[in-house]
N, C-alpha and C positions, 0 to 999 in steps of 0.2 A: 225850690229844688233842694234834695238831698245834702248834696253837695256843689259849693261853686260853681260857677260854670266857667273859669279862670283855672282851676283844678283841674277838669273834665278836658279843656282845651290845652293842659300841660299833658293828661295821658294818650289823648288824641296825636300830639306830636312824637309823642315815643314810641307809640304805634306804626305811625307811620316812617318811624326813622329804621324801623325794622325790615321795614318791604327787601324784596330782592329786586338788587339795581337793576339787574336782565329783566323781571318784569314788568318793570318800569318805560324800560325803553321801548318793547314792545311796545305798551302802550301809546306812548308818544307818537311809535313807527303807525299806529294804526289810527291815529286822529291823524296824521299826514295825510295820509293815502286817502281816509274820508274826505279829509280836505280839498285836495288834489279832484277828487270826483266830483263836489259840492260845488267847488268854481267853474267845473263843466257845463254848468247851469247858467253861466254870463252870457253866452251868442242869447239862448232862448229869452232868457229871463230881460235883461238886458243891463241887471246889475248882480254880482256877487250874491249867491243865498247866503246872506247872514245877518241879524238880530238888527233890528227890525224886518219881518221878510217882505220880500217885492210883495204887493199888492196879486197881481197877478196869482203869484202861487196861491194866496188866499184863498182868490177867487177862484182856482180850479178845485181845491180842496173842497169850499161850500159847494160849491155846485154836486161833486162826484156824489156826496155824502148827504146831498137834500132831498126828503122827501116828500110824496104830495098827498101822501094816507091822513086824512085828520078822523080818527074814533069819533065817534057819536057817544057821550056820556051814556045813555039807556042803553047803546048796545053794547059796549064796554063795562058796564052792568050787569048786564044779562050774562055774558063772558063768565063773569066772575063767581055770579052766583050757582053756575053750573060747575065747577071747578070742587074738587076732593080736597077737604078739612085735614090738618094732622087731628089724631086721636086726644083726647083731652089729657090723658095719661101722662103726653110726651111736650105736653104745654110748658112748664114748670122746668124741665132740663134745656130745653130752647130759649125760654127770657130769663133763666137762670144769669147771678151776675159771672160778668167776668173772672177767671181765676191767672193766677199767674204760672200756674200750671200750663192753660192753655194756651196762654202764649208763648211759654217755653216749650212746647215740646211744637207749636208752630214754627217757630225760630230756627229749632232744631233740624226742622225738614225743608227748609230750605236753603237752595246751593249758592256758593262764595261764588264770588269774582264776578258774581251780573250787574249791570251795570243798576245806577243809582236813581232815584228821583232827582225833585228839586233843589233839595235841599242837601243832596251829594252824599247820604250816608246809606251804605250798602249794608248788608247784611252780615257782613264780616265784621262790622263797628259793633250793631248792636250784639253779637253773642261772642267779639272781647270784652266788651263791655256791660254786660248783663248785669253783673253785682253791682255796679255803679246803677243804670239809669232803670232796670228792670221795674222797678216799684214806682217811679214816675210816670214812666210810661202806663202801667196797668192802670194808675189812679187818670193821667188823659183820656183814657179810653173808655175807662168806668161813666166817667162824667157826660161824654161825647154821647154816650148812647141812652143815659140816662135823659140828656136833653134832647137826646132826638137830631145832634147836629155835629160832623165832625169838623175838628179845627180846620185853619184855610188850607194851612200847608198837605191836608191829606183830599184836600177837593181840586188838586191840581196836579199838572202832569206836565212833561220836558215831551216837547214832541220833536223829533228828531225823521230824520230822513235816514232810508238804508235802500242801497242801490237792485234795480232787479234786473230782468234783462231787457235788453233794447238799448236805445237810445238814450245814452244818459245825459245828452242837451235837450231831452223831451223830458218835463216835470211827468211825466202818467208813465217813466218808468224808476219811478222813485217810491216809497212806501212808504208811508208815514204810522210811526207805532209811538206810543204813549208810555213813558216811565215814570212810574208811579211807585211815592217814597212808603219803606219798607214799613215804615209805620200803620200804613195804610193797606200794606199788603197781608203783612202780618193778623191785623183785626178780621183781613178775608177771608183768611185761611179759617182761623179759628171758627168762624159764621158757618165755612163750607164743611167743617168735621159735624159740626152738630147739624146742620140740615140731612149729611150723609145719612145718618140714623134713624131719619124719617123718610128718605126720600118712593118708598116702597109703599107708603102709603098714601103718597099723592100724586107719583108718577104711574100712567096708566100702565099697565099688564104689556102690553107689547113693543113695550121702550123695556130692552133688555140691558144697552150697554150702561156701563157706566154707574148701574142701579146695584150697591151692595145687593145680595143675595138673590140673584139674578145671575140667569148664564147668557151671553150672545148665542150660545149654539141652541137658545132654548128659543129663541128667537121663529 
């Protein structure tokens, strides 16, 4: 690394000694209140949702989310080889290497205060921090894709629960969503600006939304 990581953990603390106390507290106010909901889950569950999880929630989670489709390689094959090429043109700007450009101006476009992955650092860390860790990061990521493999910490997610309606001593009215470190977020953005550029030449004619140069009303 660039710099210490003893350094890096001294500006992290000065960072954080800046927050504003009021929105601090909210946040405390607001793990409560999850909390407060989360132990709702004791009648059903029959212990407290939290780390390690009841078994049971597991088990309703695999189940909701299993399915019984298995591809047939030749036809999953076959799929494939019917499927629209990018143009060889746009080959070279798509496995082009990563630049630090692209992850700045990724960085750039994404909003403060959401909440964090595993590893607790938000989006607000890395673009105080950009002159510090910017160049490590690009060179992690360089490598990652260059081997075809990304580090653990971006092949993992905080799965948390957020309440919906119904019964919140029934687990199936709870949601389960995946937060996933910005590290990891950040490399998808940049993936999804450069796919954007091509997507008109491999998404069919009558998928209007979503597709740069393309109208829904054309639909």
């Amino acid at each position: 690394m660039a710099r210490s990581l003893r350094a890096l953990e001294r500006e992290v603390v000065e960072l954080q000694g800046l927050e504003d106390s009021t929105g601090e507290r909210e946040h405390v106010e607001g793990f409560k209140k999850w909390s407060e909901e989360a132990d709702a889950l004791d009648p059903m569950l029959g212990s407290c949702f939290r780390s390690p999880p009841p078994q049971c929630a597991v088990e309703f989670y695999k189940e909701l989310y299993r399915t019984e489709f298995q591809a047939e390689p030749e036809v999953a094959q076959s799929f494939y080889e019917g499927l629209p090429n990018v143009p060889e043109e746009d080959h070279a700007e798509l496995e082009a290497e990563l630049s630090a450009q692209e992850l700045q101006e990724a960085l750039q476009s994404m909003q403060n205060g959401k909440a964090p992955g595993i590893d607790g650092l938000p989006a607000d860390f890395y673009k105080a921090l950009w002159p510090v860790i910017g160049d490590d990061l690009l060179s992690v990521l360089r490598d990652s894709l260059s081997n075809g493999r990304l580090p653990l910490i971006c092949r993992r997610a905080v799965i948390t629960l957020l309440p919906k309606k119904g019964d919140l001593q029934e687990i199936k009215s709870w949601r389960p969503v995946s937060l996933l470190c910005t590290d990891d977020k950040l490399l998808s953005k940049v993936l999804a600006t450069r796919l954007r550029k091509v997507m008109e030449h491999v998404v069919h004619v009558d998928q209007t939304y979503c597709v740069p140069s393309r109208l829904i009303t054309a639909g």
